[in-house]
N, C-alpha and C positions, 0 to 999 in steps of 0.2 A: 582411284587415280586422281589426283590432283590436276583441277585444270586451271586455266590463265584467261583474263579477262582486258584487252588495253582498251584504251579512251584519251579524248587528250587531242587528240593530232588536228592538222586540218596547214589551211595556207596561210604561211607568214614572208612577211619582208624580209630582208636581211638585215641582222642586228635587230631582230624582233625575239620576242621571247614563248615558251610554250610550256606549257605544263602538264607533263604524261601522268597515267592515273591505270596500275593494273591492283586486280581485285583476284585473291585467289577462294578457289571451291572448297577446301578446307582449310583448318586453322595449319598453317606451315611453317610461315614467313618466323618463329620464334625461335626456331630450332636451326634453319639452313641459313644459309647465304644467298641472296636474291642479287639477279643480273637484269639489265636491259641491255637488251641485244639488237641488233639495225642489218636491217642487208638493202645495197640499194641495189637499183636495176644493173643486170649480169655481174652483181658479185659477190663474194660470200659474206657468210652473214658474220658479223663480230661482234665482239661484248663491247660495250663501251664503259658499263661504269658496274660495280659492285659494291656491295655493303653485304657485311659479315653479320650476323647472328648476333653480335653486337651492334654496335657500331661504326665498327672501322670500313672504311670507303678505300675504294683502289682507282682510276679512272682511264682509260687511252690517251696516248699523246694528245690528239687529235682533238680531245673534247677536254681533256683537263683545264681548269679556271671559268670553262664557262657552261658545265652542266654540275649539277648537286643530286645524288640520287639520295632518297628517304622510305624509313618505313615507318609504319604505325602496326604493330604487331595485335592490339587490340583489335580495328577493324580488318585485318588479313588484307592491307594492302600496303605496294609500295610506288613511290613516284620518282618523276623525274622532271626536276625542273633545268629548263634550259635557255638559257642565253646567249643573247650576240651571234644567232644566227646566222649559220654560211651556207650557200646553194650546195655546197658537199654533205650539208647535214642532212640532205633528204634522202629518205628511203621510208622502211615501213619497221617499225620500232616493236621488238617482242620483249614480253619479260620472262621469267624463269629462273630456276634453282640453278647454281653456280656449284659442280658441273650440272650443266642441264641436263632435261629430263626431257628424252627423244619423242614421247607420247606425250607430253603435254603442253605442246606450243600453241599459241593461242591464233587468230587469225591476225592480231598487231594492228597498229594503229599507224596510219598515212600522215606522214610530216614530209610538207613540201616547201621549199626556201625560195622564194624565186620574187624578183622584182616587178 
């Protein structure tokens, strides 16, 4: 069973920038389509950006033009860079296969936007 590993987070300004970092348990990321997913306090959790097994990217209203997600299939991992920063962007950021995989969510990593 494939597990998820994030990194990355921590406190930024607004209009400040971050860059997430999930590492998976086995070699996977070549074959699926990998997601980073966010839930913030009391609400569900949602995908924000995608990239296919290739390379095509999908992104939320919400985040498109100022997040880029990446993989490197070599090292089994994918990122997430993000910028310009909005106190909406915080919550706790997971990655995973798109559709996810119920067993294998990681504990995510804490991104908090606040002045």
């Amino acid at each position: 069973q494939v597990q998820f590993v994030e990194s990355g987070g921590g406190l930024v300004q607004p209009g400040g920038s971050l860059r997430l970092s999930c590492a998976a348990s086995v070699s996977i990321f070549s074959i699926y389509s990998m997601g980073w997913y966010r839930q913030a306090p009391g609400k569900a959790r949602e995908l924000v950006a995608r990239i296919t097994s290739g390379v095509m990217t999908n992104y939320a209203d919400s985040v498109k033009g100022r997040f880029t997600i990446s993989r490197d299939n070599a090292k089994n991992t994918v990122h997430l860079q993000m910028n310009s920063l909005e106190p909406e962007d915080t919550a706790v950021y997971y990655c995973n296969q798109v559709p996810a995989l119920g067993d294998s969510w990681g504990r995510g990593t804490q991104v908090t936007v606040s002045s």
